[in-house]
KOLGU-4560 file (N, C-alpha, C; in nm, 3 decimals, padded with zeros to 5 digits):
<recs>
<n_xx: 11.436 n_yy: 09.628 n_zz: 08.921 ca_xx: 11.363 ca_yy: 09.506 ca_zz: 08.947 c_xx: 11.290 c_yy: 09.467 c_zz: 08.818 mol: A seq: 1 type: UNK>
<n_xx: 11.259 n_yy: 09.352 n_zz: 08.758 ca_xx: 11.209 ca_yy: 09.286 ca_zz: 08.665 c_xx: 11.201 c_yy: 09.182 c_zz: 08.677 mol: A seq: 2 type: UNK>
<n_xx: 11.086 n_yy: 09.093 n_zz: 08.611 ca_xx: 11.045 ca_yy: 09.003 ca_zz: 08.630 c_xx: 10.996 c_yy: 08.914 c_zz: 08.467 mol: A seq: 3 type: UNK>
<n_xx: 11.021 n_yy: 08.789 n_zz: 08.391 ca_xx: 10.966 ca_yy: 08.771 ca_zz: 08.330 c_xx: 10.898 c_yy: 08.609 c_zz: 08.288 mol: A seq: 4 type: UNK>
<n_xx: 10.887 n_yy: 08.537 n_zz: 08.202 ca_xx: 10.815 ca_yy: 08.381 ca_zz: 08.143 c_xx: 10.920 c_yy: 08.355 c_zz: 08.043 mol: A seq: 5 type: UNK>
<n_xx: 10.926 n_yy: 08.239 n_zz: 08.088 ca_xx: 11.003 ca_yy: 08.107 ca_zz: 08.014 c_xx: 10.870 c_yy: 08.058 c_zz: 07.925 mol: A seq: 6 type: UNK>
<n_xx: 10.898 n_yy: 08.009 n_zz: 07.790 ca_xx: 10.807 ca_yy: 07.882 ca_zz: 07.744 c_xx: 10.921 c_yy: 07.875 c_zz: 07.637 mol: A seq: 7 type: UNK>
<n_xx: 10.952 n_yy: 07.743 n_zz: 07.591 ca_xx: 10.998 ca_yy: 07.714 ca_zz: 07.538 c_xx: 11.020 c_yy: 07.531 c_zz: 07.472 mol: A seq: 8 type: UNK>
<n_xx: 11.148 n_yy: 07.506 n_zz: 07.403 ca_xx: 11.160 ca_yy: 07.373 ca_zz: 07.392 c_xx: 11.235 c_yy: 07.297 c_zz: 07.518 mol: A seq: 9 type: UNK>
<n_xx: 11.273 n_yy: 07.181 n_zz: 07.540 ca_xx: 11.394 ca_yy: 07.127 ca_zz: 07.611 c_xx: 11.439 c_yy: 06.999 c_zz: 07.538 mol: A seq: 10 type: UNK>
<n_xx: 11.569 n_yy: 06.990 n_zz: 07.551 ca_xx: 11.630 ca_yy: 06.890 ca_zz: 07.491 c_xx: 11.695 c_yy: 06.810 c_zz: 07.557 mol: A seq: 11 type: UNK>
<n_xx: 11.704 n_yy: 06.714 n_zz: 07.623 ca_xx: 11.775 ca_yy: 06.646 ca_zz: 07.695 c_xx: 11.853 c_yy: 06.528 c_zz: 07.610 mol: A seq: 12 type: UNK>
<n_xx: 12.017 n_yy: 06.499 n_zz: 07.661 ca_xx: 12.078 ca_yy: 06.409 ca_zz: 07.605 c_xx: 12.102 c_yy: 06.282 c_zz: 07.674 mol: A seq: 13 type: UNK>
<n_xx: 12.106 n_yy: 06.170 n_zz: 07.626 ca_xx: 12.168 ca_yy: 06.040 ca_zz: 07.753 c_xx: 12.268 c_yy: 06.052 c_zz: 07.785 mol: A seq: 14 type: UNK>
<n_xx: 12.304 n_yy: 06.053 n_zz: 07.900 ca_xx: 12.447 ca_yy: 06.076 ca_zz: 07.946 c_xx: 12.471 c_yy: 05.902 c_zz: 08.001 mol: A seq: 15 type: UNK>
<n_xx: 12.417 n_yy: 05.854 n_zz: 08.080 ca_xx: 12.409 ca_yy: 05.713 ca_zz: 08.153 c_xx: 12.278 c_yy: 05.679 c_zz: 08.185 mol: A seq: 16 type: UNK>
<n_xx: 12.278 n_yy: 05.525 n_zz: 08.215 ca_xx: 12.165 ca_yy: 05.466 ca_zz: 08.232 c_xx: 12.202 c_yy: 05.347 c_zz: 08.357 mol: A seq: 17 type: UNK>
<n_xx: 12.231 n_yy: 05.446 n_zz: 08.445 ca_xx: 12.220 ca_yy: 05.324 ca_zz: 08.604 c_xx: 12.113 c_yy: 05.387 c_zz: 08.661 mol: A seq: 18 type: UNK>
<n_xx: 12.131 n_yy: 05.281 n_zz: 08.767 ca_xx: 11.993 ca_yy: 05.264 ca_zz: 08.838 c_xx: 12.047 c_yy: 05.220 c_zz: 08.979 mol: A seq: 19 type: UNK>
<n_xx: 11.964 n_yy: 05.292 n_zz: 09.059 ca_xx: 11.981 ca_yy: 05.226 ca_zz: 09.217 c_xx: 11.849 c_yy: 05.230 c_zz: 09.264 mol: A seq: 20 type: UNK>
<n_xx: 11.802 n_yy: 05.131 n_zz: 09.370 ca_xx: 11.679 ca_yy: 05.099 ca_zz: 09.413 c_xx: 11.686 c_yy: 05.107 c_zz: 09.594 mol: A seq: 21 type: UNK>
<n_xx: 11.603 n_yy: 05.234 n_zz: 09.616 ca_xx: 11.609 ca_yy: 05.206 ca_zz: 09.776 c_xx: 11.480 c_yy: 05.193 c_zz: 09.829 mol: A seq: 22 type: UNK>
<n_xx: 11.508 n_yy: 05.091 n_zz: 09.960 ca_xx: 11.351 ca_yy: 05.032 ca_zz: 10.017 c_xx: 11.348 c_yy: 05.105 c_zz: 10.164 mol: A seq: 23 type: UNK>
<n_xx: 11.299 n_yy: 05.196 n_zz: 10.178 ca_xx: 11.253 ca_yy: 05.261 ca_zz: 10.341 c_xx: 11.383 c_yy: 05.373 c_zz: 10.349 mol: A seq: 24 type: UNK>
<n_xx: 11.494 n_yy: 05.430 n_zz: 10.222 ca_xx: 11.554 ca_yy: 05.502 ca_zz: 10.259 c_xx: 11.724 c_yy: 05.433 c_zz: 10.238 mol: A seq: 25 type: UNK>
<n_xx: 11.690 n_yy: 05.315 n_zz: 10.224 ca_xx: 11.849 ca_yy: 05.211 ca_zz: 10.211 c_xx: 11.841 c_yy: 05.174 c_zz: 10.097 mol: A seq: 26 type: UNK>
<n_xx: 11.962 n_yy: 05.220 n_zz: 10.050 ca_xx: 11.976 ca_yy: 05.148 ca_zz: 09.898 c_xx: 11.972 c_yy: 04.955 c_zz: 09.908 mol: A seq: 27 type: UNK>
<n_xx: 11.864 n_yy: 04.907 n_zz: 09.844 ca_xx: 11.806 ca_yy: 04.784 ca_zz: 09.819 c_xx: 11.910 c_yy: 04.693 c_zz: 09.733 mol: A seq: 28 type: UNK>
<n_xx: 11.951 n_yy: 04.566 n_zz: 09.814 ca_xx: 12.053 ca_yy: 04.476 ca_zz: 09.689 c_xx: 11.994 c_yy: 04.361 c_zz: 09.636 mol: A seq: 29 type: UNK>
<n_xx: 11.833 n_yy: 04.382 n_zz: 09.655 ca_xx: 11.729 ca_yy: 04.262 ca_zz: 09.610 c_xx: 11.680 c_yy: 04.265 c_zz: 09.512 mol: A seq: 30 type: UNK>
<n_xx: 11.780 n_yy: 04.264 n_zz: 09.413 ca_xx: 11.714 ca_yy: 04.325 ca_zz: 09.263 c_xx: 11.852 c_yy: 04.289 c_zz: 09.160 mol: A seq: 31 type: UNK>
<n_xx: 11.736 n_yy: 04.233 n_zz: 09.009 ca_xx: 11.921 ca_yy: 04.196 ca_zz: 08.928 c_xx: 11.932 c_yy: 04.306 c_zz: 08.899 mol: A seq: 32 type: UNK>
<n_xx: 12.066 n_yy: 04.333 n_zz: 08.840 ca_xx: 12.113 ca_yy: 04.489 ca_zz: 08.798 c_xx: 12.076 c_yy: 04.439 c_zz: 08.655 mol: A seq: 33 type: UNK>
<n_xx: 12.000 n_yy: 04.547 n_zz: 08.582 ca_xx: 11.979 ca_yy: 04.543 ca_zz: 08.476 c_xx: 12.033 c_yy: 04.670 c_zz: 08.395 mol: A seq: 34 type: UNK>
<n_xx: 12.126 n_yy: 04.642 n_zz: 08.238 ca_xx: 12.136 ca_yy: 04.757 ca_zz: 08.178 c_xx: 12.055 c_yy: 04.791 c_zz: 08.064 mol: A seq: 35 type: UNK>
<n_xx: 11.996 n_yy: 04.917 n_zz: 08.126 ca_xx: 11.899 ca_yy: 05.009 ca_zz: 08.085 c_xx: 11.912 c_yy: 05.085 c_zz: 07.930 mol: A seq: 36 type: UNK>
<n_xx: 12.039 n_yy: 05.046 n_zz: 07.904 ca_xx: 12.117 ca_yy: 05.158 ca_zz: 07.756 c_xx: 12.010 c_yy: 05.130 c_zz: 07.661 mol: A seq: 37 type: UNK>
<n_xx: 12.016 n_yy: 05.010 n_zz: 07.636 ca_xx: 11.964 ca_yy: 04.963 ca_zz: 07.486 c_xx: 11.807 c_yy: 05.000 c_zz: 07.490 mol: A seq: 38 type: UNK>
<n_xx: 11.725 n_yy: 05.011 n_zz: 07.592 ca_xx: 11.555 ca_yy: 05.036 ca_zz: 07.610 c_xx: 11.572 c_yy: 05.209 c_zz: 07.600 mol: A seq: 39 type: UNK>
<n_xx: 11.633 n_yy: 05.255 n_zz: 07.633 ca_xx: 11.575 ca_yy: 05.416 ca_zz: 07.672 c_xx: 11.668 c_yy: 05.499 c_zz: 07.508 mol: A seq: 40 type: UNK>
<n_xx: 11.596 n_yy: 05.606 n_zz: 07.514 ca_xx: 11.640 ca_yy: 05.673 ca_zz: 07.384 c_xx: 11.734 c_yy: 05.785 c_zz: 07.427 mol: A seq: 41 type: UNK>
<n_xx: 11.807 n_yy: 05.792 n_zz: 07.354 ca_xx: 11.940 ca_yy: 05.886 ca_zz: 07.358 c_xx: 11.905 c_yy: 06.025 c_zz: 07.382 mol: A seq: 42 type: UNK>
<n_xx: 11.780 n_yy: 06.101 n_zz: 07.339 ca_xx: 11.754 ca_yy: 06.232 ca_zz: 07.295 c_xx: 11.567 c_yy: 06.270 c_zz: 07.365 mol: A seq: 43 type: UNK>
<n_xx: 11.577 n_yy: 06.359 n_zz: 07.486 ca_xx: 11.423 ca_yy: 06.345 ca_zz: 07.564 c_xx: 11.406 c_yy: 06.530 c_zz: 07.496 mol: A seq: 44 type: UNK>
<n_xx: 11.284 n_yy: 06.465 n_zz: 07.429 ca_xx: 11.242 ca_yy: 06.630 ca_zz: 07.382 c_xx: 11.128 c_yy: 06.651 c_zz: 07.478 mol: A seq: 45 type: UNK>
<n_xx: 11.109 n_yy: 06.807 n_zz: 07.550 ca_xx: 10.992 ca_yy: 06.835 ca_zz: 07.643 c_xx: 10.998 c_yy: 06.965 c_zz: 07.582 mol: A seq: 46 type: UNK>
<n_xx: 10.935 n_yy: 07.049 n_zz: 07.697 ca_xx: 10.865 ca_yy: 07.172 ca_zz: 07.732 c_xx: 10.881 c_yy: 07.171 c_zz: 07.846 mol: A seq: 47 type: UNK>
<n_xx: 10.970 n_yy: 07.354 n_zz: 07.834 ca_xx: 10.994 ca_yy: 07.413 ca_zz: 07.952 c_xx: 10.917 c_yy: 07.521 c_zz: 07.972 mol: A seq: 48 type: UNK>
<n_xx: 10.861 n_yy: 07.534 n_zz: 08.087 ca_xx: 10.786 ca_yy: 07.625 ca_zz: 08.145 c_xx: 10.861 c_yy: 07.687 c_zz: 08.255 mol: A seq: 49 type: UNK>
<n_xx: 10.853 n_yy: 07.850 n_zz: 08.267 ca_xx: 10.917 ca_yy: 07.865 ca_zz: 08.412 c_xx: 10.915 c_yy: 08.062 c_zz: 08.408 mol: A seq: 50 type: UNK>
<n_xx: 10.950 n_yy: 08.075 n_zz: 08.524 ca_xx: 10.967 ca_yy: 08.241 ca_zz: 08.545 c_xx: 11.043 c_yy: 08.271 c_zz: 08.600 mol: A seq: 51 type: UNK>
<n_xx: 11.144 n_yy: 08.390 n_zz: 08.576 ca_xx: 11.281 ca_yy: 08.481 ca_zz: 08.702 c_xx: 11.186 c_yy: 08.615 c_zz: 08.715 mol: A seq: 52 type: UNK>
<n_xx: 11.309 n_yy: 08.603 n_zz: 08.804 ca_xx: 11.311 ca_yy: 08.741 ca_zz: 08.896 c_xx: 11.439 c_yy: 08.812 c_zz: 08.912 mol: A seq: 53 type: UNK>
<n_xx: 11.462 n_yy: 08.951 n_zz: 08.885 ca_xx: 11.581 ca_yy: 09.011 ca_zz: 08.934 c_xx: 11.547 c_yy: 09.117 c_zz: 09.003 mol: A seq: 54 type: UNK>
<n_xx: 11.671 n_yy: 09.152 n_zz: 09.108 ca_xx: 11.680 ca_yy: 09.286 ca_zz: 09.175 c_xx: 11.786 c_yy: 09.284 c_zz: 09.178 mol: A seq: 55 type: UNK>
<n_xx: 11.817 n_yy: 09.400 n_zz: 09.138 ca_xx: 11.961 ca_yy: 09.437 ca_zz: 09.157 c_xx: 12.064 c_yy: 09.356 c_zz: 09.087 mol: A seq: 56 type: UNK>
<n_xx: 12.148 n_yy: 09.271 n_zz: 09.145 ca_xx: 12.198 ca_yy: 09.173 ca_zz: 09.043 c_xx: 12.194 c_yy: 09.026 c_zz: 09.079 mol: A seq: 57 type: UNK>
<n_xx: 12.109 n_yy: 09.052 n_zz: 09.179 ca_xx: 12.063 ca_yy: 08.871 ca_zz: 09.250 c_xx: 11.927 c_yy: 08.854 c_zz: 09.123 mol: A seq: 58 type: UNK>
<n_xx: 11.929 n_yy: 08.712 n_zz: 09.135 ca_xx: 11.829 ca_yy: 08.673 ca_zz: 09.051 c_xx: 11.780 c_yy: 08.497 c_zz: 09.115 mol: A seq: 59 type: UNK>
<n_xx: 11.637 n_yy: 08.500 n_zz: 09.049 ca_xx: 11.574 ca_yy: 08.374 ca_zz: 09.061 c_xx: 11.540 c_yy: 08.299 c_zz: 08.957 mol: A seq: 60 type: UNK>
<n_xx: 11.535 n_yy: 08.170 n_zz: 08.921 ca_xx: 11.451 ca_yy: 08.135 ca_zz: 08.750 c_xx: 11.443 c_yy: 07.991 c_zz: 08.847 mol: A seq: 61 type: UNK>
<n_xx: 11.255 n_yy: 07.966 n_zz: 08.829 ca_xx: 11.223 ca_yy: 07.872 ca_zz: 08.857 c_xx: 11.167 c_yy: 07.798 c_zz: 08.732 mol: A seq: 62 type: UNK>
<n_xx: 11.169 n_yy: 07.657 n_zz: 08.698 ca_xx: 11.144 ca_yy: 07.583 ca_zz: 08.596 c_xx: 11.086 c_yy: 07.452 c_zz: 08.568 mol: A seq: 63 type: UNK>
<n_xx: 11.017 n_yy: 07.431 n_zz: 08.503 ca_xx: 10.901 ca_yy: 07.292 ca_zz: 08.523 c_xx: 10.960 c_yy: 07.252 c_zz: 08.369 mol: A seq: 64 type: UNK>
<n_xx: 11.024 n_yy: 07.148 n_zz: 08.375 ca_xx: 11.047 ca_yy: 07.069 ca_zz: 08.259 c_xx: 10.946 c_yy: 06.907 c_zz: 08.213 mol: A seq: 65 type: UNK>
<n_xx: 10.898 n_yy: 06.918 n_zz: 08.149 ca_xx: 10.832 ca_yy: 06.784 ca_zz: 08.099 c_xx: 10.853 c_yy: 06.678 c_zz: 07.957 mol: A seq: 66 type: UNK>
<n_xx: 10.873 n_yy: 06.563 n_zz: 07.972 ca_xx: 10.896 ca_yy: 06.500 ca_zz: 07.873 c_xx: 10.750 c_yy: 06.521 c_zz: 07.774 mol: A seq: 67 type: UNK>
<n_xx: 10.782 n_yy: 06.563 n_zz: 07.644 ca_xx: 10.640 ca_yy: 06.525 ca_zz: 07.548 c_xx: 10.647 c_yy: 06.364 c_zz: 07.513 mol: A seq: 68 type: UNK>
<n_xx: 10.784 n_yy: 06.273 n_zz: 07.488 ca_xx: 10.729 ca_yy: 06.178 ca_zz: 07.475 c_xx: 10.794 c_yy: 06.079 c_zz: 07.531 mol: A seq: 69 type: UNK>
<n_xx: 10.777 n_yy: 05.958 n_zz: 07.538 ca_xx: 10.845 ca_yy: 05.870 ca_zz: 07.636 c_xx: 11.011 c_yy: 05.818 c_zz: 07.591 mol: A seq: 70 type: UNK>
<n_xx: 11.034 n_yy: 05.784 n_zz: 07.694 ca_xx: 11.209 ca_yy: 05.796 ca_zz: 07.707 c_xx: 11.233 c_yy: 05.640 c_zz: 07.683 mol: A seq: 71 type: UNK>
<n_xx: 11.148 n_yy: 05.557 n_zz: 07.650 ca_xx: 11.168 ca_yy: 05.404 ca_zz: 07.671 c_xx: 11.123 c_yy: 05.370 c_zz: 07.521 mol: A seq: 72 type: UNK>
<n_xx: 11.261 n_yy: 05.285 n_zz: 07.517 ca_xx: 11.203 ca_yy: 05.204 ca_zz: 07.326 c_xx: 11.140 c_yy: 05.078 c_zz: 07.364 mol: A seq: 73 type: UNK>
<n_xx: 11.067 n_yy: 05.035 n_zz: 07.258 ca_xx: 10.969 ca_yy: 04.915 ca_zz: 07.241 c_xx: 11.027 c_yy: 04.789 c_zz: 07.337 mol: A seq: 74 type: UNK>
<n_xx: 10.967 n_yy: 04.767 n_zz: 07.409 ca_xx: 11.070 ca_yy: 04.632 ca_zz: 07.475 c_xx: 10.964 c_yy: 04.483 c_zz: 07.465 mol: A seq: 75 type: UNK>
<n_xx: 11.044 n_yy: 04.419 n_zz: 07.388 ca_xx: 10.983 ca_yy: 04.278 ca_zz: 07.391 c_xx: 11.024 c_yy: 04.190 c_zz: 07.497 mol: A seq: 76 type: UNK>
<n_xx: 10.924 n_yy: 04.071 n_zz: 07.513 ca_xx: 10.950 ca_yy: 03.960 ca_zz: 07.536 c_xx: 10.888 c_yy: 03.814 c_zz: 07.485 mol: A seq: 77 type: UNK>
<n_xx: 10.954 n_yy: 03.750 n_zz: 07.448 ca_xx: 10.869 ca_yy: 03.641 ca_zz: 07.376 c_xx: 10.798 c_yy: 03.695 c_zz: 07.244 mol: A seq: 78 type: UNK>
<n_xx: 10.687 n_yy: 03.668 n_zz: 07.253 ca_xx: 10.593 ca_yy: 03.678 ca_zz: 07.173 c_xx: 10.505 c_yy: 03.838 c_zz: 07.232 mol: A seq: 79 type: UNK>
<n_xx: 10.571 n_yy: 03.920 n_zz: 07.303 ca_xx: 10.465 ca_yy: 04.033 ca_zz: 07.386 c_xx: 10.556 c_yy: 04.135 c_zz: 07.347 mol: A seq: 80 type: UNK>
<n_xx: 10.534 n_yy: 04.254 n_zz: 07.246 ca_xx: 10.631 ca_yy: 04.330 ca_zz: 07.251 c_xx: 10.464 c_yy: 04.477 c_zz: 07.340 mol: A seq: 81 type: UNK>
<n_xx: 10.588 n_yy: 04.573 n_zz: 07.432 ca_xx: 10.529 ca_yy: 04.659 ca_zz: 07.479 c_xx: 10.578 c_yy: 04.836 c_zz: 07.500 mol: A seq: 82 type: UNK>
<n_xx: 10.553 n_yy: 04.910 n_zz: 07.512 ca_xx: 10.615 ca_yy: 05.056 ca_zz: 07.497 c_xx: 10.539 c_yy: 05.118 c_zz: 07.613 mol: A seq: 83 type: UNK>
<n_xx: 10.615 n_yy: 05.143 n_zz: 07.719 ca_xx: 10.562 ca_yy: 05.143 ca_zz: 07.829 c_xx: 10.612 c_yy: 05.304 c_zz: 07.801 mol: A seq: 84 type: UNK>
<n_xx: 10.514 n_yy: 05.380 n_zz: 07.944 ca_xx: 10.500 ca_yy: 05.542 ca_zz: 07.857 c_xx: 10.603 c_yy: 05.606 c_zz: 07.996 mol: A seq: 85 type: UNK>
<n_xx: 10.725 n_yy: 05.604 n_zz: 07.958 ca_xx: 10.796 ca_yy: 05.684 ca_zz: 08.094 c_xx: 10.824 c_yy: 05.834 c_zz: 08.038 mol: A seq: 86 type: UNK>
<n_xx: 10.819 n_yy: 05.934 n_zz: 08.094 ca_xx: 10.852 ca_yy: 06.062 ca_zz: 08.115 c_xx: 10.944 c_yy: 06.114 c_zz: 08.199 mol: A seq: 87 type: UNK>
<n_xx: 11.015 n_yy: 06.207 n_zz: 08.180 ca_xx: 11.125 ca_yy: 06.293 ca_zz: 08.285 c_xx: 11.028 c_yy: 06.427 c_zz: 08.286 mol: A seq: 88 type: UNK>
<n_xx: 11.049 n_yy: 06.420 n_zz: 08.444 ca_xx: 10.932 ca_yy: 06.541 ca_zz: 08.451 c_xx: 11.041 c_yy: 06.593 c_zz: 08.573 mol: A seq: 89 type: UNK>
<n_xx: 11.062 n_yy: 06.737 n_zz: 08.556 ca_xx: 11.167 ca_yy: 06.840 ca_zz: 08.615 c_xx: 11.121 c_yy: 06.926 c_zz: 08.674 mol: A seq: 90 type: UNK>
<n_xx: 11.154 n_yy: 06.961 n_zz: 08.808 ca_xx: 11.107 ca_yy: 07.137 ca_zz: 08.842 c_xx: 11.272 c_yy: 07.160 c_zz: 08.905 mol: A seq: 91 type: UNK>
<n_xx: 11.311 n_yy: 07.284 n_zz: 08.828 ca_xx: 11.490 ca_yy: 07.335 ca_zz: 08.854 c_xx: 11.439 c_yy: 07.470 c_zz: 08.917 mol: A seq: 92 type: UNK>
<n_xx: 11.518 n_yy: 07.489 n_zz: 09.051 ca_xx: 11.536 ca_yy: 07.656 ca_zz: 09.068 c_xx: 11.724 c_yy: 07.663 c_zz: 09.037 mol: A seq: 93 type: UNK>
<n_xx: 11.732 n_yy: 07.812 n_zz: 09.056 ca_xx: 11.807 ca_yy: 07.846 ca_zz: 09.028 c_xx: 11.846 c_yy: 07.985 c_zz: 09.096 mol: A seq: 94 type: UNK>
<n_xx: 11.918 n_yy: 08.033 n_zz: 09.233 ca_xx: 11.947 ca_yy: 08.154 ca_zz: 09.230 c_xx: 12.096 c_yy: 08.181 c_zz: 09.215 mol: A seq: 95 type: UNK>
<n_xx: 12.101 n_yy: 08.324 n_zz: 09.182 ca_xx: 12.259 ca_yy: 08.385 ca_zz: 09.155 c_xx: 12.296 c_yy: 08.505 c_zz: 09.202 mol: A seq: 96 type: UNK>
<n_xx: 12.387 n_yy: 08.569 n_zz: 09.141 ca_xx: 12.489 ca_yy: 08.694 ca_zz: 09.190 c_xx: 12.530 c_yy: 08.710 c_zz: 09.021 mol: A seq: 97 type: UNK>
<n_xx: 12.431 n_yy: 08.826 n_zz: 08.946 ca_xx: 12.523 ca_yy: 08.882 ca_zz: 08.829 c_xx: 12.632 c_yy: 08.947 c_zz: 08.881 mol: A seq: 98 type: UNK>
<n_xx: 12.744 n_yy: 08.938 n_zz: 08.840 ca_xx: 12.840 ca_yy: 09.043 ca_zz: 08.880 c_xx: 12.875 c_yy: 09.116 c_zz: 08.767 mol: A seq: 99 type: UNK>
<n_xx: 12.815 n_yy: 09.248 n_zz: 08.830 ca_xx: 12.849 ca_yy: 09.366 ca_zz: 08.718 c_xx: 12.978 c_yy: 09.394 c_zz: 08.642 mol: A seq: 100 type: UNK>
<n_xx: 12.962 n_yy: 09.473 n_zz: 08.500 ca_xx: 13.102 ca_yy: 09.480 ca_zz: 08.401 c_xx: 13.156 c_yy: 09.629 c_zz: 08.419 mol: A seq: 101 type: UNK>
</recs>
């Protein structure tokens, strides 16, 4: 049995930028579809925090991921440019089955 701490970096990449909007549980069609590519940044650097557990060869790793800085580029309009502060904020578990060599 052992047990230990995660701290570390995280790196996240853009993979896509859709969006769906649901109101009471139903995806919502009262909204323009807007594409998101060009505002958000390709590359989300955080901090991962987290701890496992093993016995035997089952295991646990729970994990709290946080953006350090925001995922959204400068977005103007008119004469108003603004940098609105969004974050990806994560908690991952994870259990398994090592299978022995």
């Amino acid at each position: 049995m052992s047990a230990g701490l995660c701290l570390g970096p995280s790196f996240g990449i853009k993979l896509n930028t859709n969006s769906k909007f649901e109101v009471d549980g139903k995806e919502s069609t009262d909204f323009q579809s807007t594409d998101f590519s060009d505002n958000s940044t390709d590359l989300d650097i955080g901090l991962n925090v987290g701890g496992n557990f093993t016995y035997k060869n089952f295991f646990l790793d729970i994990r709290y991921i946080m953006s350090l800085k925001t995922i959204v580029k400068e977005i103007t309009t008119g004469n108003t440019s603004t940098t609105p502060d969004v974050k990806n904020a994560v908690i991952s578990f994870m259990v398994g089955y090592s299978i022995p060599q």
